[in-house]
C-alpha positions in Angstrom: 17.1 -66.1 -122.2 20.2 -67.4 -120.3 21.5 -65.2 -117.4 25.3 -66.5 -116.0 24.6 -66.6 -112.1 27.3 -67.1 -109.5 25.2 -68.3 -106.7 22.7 -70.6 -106.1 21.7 -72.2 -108.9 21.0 -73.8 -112.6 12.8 -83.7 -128.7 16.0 -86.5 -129.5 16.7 -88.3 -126.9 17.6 -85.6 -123.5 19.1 -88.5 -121.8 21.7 -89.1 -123.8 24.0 -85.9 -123.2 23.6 -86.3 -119.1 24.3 -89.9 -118.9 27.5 -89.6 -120.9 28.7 -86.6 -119.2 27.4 -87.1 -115.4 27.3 -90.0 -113.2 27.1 -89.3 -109.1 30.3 -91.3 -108.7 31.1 -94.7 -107.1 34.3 -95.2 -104.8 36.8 -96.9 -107.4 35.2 -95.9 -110.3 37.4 -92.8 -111.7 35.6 -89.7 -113.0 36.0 -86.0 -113.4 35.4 -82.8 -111.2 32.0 -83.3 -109.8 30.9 -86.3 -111.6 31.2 -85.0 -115.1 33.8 -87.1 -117.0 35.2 -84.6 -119.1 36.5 -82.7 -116.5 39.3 -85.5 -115.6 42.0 -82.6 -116.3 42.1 -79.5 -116.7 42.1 -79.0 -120.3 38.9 -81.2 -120.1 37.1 -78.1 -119.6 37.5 -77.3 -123.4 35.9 -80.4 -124.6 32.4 -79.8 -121.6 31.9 -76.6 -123.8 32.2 -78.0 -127.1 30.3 -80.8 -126.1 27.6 -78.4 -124.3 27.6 -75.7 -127.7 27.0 -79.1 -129.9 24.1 -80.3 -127.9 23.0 -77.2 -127.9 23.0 -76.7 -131.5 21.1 -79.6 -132.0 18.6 -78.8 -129.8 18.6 -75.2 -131.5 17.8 -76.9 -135.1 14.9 -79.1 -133.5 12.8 -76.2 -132.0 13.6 -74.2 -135.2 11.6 -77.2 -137.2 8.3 -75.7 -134.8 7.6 -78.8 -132.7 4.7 -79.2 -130.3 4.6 -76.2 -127.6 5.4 -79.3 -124.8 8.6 -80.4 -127.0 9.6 -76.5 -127.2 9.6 -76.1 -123.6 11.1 -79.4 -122.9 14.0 -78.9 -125.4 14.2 -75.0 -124.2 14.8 -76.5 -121.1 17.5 -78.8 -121.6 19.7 -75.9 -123.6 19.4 -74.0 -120.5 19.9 -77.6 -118.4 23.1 -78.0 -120.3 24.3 -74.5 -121.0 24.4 -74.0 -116.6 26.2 -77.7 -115.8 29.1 -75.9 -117.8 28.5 -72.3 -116.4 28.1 -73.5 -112.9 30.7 -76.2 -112.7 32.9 -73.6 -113.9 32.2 -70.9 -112.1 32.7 -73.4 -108.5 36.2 -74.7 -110.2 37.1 -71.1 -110.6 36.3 -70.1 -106.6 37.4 -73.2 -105.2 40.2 -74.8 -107.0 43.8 -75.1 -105.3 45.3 -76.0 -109.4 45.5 -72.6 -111.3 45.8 -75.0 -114.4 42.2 -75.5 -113.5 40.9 -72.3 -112.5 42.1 -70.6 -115.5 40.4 -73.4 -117.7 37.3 -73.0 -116.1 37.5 -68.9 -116.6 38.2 -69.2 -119.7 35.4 -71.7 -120.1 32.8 -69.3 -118.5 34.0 -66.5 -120.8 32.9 -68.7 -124.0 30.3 -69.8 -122.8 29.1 -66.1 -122.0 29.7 -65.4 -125.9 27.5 -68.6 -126.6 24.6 -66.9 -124.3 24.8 -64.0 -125.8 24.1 -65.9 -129.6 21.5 -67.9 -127.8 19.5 -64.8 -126.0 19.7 -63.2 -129.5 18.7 -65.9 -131.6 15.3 -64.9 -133.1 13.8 -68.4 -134.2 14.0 -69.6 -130.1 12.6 -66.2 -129.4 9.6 -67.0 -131.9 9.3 -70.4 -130.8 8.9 -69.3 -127.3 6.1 -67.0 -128.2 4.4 -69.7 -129.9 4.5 -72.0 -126.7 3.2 -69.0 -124.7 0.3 -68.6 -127.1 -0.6 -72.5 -126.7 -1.2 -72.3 -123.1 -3.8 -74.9 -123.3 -1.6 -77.5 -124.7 0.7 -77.1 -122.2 1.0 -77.6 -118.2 0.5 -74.6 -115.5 4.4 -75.4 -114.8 4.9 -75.1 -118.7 3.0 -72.0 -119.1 5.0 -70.5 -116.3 7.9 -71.3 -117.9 7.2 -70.3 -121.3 6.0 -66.9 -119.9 9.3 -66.3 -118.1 11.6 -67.2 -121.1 10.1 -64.7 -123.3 10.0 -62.1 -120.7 13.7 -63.1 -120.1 14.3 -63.0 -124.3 13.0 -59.4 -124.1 14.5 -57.9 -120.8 17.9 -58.8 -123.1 16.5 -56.4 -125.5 15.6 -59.0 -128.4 12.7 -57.4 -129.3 14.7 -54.1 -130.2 16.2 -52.9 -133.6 19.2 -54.1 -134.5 20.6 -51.3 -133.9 19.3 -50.5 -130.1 20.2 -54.2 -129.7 23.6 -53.7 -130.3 23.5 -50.9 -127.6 22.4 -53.0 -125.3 25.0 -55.5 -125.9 27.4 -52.9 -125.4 26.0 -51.9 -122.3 25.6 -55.2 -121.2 29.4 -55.8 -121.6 30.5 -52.5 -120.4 28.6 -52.7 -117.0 30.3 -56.7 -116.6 33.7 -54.9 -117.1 32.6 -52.3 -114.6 31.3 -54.8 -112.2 34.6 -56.6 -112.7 37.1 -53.8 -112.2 34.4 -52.5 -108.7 35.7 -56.1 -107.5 39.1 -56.0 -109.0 39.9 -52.6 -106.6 38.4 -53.9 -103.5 40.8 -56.7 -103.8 44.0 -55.1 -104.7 43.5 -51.8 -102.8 41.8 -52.3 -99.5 44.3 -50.0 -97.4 46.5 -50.2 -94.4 47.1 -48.1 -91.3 50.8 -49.1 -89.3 50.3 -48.8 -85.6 53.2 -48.4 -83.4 54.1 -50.2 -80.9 52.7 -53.5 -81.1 51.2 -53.0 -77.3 48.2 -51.3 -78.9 47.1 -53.9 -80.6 45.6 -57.2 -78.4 47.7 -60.2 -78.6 44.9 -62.7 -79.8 45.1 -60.7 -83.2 48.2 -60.3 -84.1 48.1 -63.4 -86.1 45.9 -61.6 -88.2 48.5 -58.9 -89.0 51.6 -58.2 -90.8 54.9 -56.9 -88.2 56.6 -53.8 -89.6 59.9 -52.4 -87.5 60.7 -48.8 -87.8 64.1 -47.4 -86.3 64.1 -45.3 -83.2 67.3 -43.2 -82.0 68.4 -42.1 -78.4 70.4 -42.0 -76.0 70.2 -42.7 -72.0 68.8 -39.5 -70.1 72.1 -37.7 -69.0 74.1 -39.6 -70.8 77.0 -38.2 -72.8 77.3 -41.5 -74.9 76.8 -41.4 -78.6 72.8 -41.5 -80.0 72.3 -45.7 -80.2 70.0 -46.9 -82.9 67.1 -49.8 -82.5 64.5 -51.2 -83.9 60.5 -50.9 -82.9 58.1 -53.5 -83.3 54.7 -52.4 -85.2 52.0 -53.9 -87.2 50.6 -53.1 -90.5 46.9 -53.4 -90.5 45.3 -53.7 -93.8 41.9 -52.8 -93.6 40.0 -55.4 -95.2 36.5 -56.1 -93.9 37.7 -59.2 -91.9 40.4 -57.6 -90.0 38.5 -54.1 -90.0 35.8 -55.8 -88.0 38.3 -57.5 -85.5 40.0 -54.7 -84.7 37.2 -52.5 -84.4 35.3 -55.4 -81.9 38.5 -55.5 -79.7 41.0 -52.6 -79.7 40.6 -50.5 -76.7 43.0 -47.5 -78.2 40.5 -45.1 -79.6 42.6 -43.4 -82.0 43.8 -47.1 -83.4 39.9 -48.1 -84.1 39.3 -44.5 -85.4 42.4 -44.3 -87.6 41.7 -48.2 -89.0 37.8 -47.2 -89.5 38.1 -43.9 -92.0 41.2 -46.0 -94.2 38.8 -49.0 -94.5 36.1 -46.6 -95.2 37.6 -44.4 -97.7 39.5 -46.6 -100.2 39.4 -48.2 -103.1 39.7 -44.7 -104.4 39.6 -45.5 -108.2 35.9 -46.7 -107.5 34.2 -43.2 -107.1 34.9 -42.9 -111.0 33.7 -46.7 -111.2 30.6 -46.4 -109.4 29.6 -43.4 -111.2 30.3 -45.3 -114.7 28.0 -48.3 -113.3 25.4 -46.2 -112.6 25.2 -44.0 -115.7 25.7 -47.3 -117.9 22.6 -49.3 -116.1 20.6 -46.3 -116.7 21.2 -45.7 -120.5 20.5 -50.0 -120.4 16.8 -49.3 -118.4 16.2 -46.3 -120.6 16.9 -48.6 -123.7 14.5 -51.3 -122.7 11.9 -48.6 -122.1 11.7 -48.1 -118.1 12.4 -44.9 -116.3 15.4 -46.1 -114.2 17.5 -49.0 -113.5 15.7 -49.7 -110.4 12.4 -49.8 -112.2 13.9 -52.2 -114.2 15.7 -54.6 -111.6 12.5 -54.5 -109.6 9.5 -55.1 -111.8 9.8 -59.0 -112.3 9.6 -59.2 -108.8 7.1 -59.7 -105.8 7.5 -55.6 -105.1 7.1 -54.7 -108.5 8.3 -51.1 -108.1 10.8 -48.8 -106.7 8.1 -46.6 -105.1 6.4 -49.8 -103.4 10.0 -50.7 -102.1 11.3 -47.5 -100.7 7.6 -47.0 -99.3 7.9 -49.9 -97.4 11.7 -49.0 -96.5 10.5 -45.5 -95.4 7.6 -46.8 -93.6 10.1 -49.7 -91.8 12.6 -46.3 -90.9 10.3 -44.4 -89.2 8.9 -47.3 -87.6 12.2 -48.3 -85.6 13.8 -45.0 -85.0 12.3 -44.3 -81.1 13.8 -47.8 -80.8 17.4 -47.0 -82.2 17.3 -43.5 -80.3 17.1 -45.3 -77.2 19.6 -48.1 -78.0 22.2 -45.4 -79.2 21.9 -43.2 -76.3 22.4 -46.5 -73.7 25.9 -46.9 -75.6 26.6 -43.3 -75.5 26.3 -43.8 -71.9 28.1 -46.9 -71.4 31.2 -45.1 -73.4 30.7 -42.0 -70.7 31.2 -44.8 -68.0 33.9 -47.0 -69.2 36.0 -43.8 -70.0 35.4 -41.5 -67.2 33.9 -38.6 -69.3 30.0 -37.3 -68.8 30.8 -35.1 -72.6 32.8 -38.1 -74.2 30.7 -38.2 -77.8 29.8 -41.5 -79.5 31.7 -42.1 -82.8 31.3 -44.7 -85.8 34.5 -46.4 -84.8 33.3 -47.2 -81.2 29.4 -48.8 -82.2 31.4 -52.5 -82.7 33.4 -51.6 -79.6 31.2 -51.1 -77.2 28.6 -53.1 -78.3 29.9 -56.3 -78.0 31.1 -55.5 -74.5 28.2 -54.6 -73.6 26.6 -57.7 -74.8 29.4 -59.6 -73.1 28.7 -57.8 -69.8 25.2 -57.7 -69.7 24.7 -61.2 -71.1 27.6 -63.1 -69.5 28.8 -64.3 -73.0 32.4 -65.1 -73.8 33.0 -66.4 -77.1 35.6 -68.8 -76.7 33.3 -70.6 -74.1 30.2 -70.4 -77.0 32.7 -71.8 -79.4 33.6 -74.5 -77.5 30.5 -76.4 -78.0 30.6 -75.7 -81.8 33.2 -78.0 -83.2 32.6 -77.9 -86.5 32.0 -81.6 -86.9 28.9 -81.6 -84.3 27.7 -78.7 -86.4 27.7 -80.8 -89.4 26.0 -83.7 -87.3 23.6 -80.7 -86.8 22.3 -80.0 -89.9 21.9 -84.2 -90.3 19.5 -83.9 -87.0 17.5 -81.2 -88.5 16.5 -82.9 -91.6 15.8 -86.2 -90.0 13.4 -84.8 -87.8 11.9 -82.1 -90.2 12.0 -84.1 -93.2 12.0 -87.6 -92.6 15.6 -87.9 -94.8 19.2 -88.7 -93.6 22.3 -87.4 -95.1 24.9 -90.3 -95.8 28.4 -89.7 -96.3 28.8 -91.3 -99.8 32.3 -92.1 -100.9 34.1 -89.6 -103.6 35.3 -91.2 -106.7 38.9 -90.3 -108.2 38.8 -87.2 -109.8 35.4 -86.0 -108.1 36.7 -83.6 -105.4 39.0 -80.6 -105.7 40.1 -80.2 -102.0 41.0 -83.3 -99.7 39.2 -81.6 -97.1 35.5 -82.1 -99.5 33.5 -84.5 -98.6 29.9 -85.7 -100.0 26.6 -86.6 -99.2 23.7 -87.9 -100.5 20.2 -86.5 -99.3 17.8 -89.9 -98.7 14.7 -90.3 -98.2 13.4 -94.1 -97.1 10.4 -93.5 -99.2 11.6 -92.2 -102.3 15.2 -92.7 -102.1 17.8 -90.3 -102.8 16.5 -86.3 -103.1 19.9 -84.9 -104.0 23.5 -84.5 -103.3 25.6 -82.0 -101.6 29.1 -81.4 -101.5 30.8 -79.6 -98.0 34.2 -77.3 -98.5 34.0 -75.8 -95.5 37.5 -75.0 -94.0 39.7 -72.2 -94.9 42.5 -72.0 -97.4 44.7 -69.8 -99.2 43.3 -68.7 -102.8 39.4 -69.6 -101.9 36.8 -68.1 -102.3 36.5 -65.7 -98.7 33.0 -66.1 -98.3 30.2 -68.7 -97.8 27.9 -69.6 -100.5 25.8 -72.5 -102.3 26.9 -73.1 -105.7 24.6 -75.2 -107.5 25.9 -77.9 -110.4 22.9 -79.6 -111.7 19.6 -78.2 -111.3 16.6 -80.6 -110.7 14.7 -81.3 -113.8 12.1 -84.4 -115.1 13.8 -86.0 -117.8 11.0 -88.8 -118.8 8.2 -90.6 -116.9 10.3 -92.5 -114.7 13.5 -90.3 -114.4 14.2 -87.3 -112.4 17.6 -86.0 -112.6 18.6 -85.1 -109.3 20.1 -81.6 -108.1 23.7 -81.6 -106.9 24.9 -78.6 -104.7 28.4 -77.5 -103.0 28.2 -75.7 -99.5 31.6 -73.7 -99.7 32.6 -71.7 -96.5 35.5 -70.4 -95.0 36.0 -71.7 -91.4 39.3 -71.9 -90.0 41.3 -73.6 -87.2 42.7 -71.0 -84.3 46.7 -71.4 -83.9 46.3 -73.2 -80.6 44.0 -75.6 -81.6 43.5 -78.9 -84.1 40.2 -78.5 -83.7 37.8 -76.2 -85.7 35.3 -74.3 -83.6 32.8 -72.1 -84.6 31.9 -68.9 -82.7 27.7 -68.5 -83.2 27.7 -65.8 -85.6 29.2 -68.7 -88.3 27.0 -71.6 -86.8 24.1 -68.6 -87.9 26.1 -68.7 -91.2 26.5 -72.1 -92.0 22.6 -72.8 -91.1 21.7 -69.8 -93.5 23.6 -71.1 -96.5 22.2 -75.0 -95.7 18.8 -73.0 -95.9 19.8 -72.5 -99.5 21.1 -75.5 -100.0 17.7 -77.3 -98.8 15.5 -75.2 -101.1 17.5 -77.0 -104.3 17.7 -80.4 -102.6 13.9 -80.2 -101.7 12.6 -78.7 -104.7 10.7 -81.2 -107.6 10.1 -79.0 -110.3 9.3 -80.5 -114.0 11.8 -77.7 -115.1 15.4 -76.7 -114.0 14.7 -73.3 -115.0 12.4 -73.0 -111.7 14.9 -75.4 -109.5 15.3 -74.4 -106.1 16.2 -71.3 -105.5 15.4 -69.4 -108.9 12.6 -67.7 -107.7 12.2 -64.0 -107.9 14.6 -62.1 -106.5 13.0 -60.7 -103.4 12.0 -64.2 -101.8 15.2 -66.4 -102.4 16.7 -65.0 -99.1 13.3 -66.5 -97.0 14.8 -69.9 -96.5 18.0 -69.0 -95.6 16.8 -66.5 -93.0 14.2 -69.3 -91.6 17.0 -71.6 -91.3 18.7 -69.3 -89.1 16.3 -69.4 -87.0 17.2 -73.1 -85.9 20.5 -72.1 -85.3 19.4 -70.4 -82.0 17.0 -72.4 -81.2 17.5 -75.0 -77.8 15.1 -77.5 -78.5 17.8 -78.5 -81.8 21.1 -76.9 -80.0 20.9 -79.3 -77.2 21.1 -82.1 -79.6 24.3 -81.4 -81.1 26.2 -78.4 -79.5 28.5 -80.6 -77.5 31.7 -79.7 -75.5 34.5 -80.0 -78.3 36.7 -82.1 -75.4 34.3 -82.9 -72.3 31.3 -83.7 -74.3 29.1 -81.7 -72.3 25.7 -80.6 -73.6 25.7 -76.7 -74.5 23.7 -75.2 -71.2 20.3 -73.8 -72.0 21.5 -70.7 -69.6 24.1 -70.1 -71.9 21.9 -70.0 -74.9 19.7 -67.8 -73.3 22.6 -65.4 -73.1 23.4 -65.8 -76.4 19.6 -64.7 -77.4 20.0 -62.1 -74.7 22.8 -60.9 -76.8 21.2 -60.9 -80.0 18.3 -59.0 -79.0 20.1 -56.3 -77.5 20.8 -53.9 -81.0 18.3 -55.3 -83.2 16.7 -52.4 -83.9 20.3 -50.8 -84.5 21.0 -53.6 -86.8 17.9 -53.8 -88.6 17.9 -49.6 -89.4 21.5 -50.5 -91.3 19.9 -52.6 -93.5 17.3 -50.5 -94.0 20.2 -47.3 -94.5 21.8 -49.9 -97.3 18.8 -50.7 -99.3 18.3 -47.6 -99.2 21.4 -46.4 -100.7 21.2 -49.3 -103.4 17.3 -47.9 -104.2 18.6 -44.4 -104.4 21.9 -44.7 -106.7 20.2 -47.0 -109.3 16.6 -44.8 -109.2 15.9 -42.3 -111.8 18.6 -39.7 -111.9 19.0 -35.9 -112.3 19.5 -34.1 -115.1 22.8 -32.5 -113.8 25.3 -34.9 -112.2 25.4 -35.4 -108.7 27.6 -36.3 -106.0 27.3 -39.9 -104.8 29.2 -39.5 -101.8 27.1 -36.4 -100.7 23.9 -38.8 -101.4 25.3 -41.3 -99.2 26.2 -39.4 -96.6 22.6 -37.6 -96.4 21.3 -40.6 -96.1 22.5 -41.8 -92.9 21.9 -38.4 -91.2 18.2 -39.3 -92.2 18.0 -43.0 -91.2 20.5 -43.7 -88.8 21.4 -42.3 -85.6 25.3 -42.1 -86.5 27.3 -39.5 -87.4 28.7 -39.7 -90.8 32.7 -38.7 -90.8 33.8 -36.8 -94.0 36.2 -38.0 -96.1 35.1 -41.5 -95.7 33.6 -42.9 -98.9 31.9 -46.6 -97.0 30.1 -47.0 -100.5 33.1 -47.4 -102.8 33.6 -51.3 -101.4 29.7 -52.5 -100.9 30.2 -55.3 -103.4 26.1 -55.6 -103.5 25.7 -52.6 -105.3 27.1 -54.8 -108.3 25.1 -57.9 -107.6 22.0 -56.9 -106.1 21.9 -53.9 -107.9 18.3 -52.3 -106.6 17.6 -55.3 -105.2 19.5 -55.4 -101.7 15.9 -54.3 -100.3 15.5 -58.5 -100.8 16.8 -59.4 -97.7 14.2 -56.8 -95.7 11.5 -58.4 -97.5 13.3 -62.0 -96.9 13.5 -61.2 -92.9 9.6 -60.4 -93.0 8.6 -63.3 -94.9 10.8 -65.6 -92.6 9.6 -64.4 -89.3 6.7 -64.5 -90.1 6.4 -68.1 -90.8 8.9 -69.4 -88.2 5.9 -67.8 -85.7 3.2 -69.0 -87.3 4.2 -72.7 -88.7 7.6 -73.7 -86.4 7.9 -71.9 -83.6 5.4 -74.3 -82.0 6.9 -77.6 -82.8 9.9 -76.3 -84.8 10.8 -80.7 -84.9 8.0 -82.1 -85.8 7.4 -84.1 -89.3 4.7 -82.1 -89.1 6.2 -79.6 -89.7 8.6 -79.8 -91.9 6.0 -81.5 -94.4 4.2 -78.3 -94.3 7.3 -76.6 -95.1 8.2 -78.8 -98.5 4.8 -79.6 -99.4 3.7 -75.8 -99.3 7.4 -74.0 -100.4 10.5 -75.8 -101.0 9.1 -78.7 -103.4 7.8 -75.8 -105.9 11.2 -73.6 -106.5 10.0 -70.9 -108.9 7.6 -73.0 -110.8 5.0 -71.1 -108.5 3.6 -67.6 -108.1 5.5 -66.1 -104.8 2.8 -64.3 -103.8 0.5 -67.5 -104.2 3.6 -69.8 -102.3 3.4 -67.7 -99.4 -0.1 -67.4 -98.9 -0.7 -70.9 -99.2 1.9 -71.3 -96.9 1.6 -68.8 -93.9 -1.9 -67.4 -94.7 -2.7 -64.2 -96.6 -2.0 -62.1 -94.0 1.8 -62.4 -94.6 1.8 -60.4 -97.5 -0.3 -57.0 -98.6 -0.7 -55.5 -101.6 0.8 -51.7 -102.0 1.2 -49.4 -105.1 0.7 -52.2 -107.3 3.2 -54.2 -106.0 3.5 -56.9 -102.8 4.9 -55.9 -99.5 5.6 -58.5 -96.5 3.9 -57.9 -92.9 6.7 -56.6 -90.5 3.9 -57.4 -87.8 5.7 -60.4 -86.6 9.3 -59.1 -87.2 8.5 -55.9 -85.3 6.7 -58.3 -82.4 10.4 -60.8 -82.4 12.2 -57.7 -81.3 10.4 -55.7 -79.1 9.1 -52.9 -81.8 5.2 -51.7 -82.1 4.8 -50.3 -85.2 
């Protein structure tokens, strides 16, 4: 079966079809979007799907004829190989691209291609042949097996194995919650609220570019005047409450009743999702209860390391009560510092002041201002960065390689190539990394090619974009990056490394298709470097005086860091949480989600939770990671772990980072996870619970302070 992904991914003659339609670009010698030829205009996205439906169909007929269990996989392979160039590239064009000619050709691209999925992950002779090549596992490769298994695991999780009828359902369903997932989005985008603030003196100056002026008229006259009433105009702002400018204005507006007036809009609208939300979750239930499982988070969480939803809310339970002496104490010293700063011994801590007063207190206690952090992040040196770290790790350089016409979609793109003296080039990357109007607001990896073997002596190569959202500040041609984005930036290269790195005979097991709850451990190991001195001091440079970022100030930055982790990591534990409990089996009689929610962080947080706020309504993961948000728990375990046990040391060294690829990256999925991080880290990094695998917290608990 063929899933469409957004993130991070995807016998006649195989070659054929890839060299006609790819080719990594030469300067001078003209091409399409990405290297693909067809894609030289917009409407060149029509011909890539006919051209991907036709190769497809061929390769359809040749596994129907019953080939060799190899063949099967090997031509299985390639449908999916060609099926995702199409999906993928379209699904980049479509976040990315300033021409709407383009972005509408590429949506309407994905959306036949999502009706071709659907006829492939129904079509019973690729289901049969599948079962066949499972059957033969001793004609085929451990690689091969794996992927045979996982194709007919993924042919039935889409219900092929049903009655026609039931599969129709689940068609239905499977529709109905893409629609719902689509309109969740939809309202977050075109509803996320406002609050207007008069005047504009209660709002610091460094953000009102991030806000819209509003004037009101104001009457009066002079005190003891007998003059007529005189009309004028007041300056305000309207402040919409998106999550970018909710979390600005909550980090640095001093008037309380601004932060606490901005904080219950931005947490109580879209509105229209509360009947949205309740639709999603009733429609991925009837879907779990279709495919025979008790819930949707039963569902979601079987194929992966955890297995169940009692293993992960155990471990989420167990990681709760764990931390919460820890938070206690952390929420009572910010309770205090509030007392201080505003002259009151009663004055109660509220949700809208945790952003407030933490960062000054980090500020204070730490000595950190951000502009001066910034300063030695131009984004340039950051890149140069990320060039230091796989030299030393990996032996390989990145070289700029030049973009032929038609490649890129953005002047501000550029490429490189991923080489390695020994065995050339590993893979190619493109970097969008600045801001601009109409893109998409986050930071991602978005794969185009997958890594895959195409014969004996060819390996087609993976091909990535890094997409990100940093942005210049008004006063200032250069763009600097404040630590939490250099953490950012680091964390998506993570992913990006786990594609570039991986050599898996299959693209179906490229990179970062692994099981859900260890894709995050790269990127959250990768972070890791980005507060680490030994690499800082080799690129963190003044963005003007060239001077070397100062060890005392990266210290402070740690100090920082450390301060609320224990705050930080019980909210992640509050939102899996949340995402285990709404998907998990439900009650007979309908219940209310808001009343859930709110329960919930009376149990596992210290805050208070302020009625009439609805946070819930815009946590876009519920429609992604859908009972799987508990992923980046297990992801934080698994990565602390083996940053103190394999880099810590010499987090350099060659050494090092051949440990790193010849143990994890170079497999993708084509591995067990389990297995991969055992042979990796030692056995000790995992246990097994319920049935399922849970990660050791030993070393996380240790990194901030935490006994458990």
């Amino acid at each position: 079966m063929w899933k469409l992904t957004s993130r991070l991914r995807p016998h006649s003659n195989p070659t054929r079809w890839i060299v006609r339609n790819f080719r990594s670009g030469e300067a001078g010698d003209a091409t399409g979007l990405y290297g693909f030829d067809h894609l030289k205009t917009a409407k060149g996205f029509q011909r890539f799907v006919a051209d991907a439906i036709e190769r497809s169909g061929e390769l359809v007929n040749y596994i129907s004829g019953m080939p060799s269990s190899p063949e099967i996989i090997k031509a299985m392979d390639e449908i999916s190989d060609t099926v995702c160039s199409v999906v993928d590239s379209a699904e980049l064009c479509r976040q990315t691209h300033p021409d709407r000619e383009f972005v509408e050709a590429a949506h309407k691209a994905a959306m036949e291609m999502n009706d071709y999925l659907h006829h492939l992950n129904t079509n019973h002779t690729l289901y049969a042949a599948v079962k066949k090549a499972e059957q033969d596992s001793n004609l085929l490769t451990k690689e091969a097996c794996r992927t045979a298994h996982h194709l007919r695991m993924d042919f039935e999780r889409g219900g092929i194995h049903l009655s026609p009828e039931k599969l129709d359902k689940v068609n239905n369903l499977t529709t109905n919650i893409f629609q719902l997932c689509n309109e969740f989005s939809g309202n977050i985008a075109d509803d996320p609220g406002h609050v207007d603030i008069f005047p504009v003196s209660r709002i610091p100056r460094h953000l009102h570019h991030l806000l819209n002026p509003i004037y009101r008229s104001t009457s009066g006259s002079p005190k003891g005047s007998t003059r007529s009433v005189h009309n004028s105009k007041q300056k305000g702002f309207r402040i919409t409450t998106d999550p970018r400018t909710l979390a600005s204005i909550l980090q640095w507006t001093s008037d309380e009743e601004v932060r606490k007036m901005v904080y219950i809009q931005g947490n109580s609208v879209p509105h229209s999702n509360h009947g949205v939300l309740e639709k999603l979750i009733a429609s991925r239930h009837e879907l779990a209860q279709m495919m025979g499982c008790n819930s949707y988070a039963d569902f979601m969480v079987e194929p992966n390391l955890a297995k169940s939803p009692k293993v992960v809310t155990s471990f989420l339970q167990d990681l709760s009560k764990t931390i919460k002496p820890k938070v206690d104490e952390e929420y009572i010293a910010i309770r205090d510092f509030k007392r201080e700063k505003c002259g009151s011994k009663s004055a109660e801590l509220e949700p809208w002041d945790e952003t407030y007063y933490t960062s000054m207190m980090k500020s204070s206690v730490n000595d950190v201002d951000t502009s001066v952090v910034a300063s030695f992040f131009p984004l340039p040196q950051c890149i140069e960065g990320l060039k230091v770290l796989v030299e030393s790790l990996f032996g390989a350089t990145f070289h700029a390689v030049p973009l032929a016409p038609g490649e890129s979609w953005h002047p501000d793109v550029i490429k490189m190539s991923l080489h390695h003296a020994d065995e050339g080039d590993l893979g190619y990357l493109y970097l969008d990394l600045y801001s601009r109007k109409g893109k998409y607001p986050g930071c991602a990896s978005f794969a185009i090619k997958g890594g895959r073997r195409i014969s004996d002596t060819e390996y087609q190569l993976p091909v990535l974009a890094l997409v990100c959202n940093f942005s210049r500040a008004r006063d200032s041609s250069v763009v600097k990056l404040n630590h939490s984005e250099v953490e950012v930036l680091f964390h998506e290269f993570g992913h990006a490394l786990h594609s570039l790195l991986s050599r898996t005979e299959y693209q179906h097991f490229s990179g970062t298709r692994v099981a859900l709850d260890l894709a995050e451990m790269p990127s959250n190991l990768f972070e890791y470097y980005a507060w680490d001195y030994r690499l800082l001091k080799r690129f963190a440079r003044h963005y003007s005086t060239g001077e070397t970022i100062p060890e005392k100030l990266v210290n402070s930055l740690q100090g920082a860091r450390n301060m609320f982790a224990a705050t930080e990591l019980q909210r992640q534990v509050f939102y899996a949480l949340i995402d285990q409990m709404l998907f998990g089996e439900q009650p007979e009689t309908a219940r209310d989600v808001s009343h859930l929610v709110a329960e919930l962080k009376r149990e596992h947080t210290s805050w208070n939770h302020v009625e009439g706020t609805h946070w819930h309504i815009r946590f876009s993961h519920l429609l992604n990671y859908g009972a799987g948000y508990y992923s980046y728990l297990y992801a934080k375990c698994f990565a602390s772990t083996i940053w103190q046990s394999i880099c810590e040391e010499d987090p350099l060294s060659l050494s090092t980072g051949t440990l790193l690829r010849e143990k994890f990256f170079k497999h993708g999925g084509a591995k067990d996870p389990a297995e991969l991080l055992k042979d990796l880290a030692g056995k000790e990094i995992i246990s097994v619970h319920g049935g399922g695998i849970i990660p050791s917290t030993t070393c996380l608990l240790n990194e901030l302070k935490l006994k458990k």
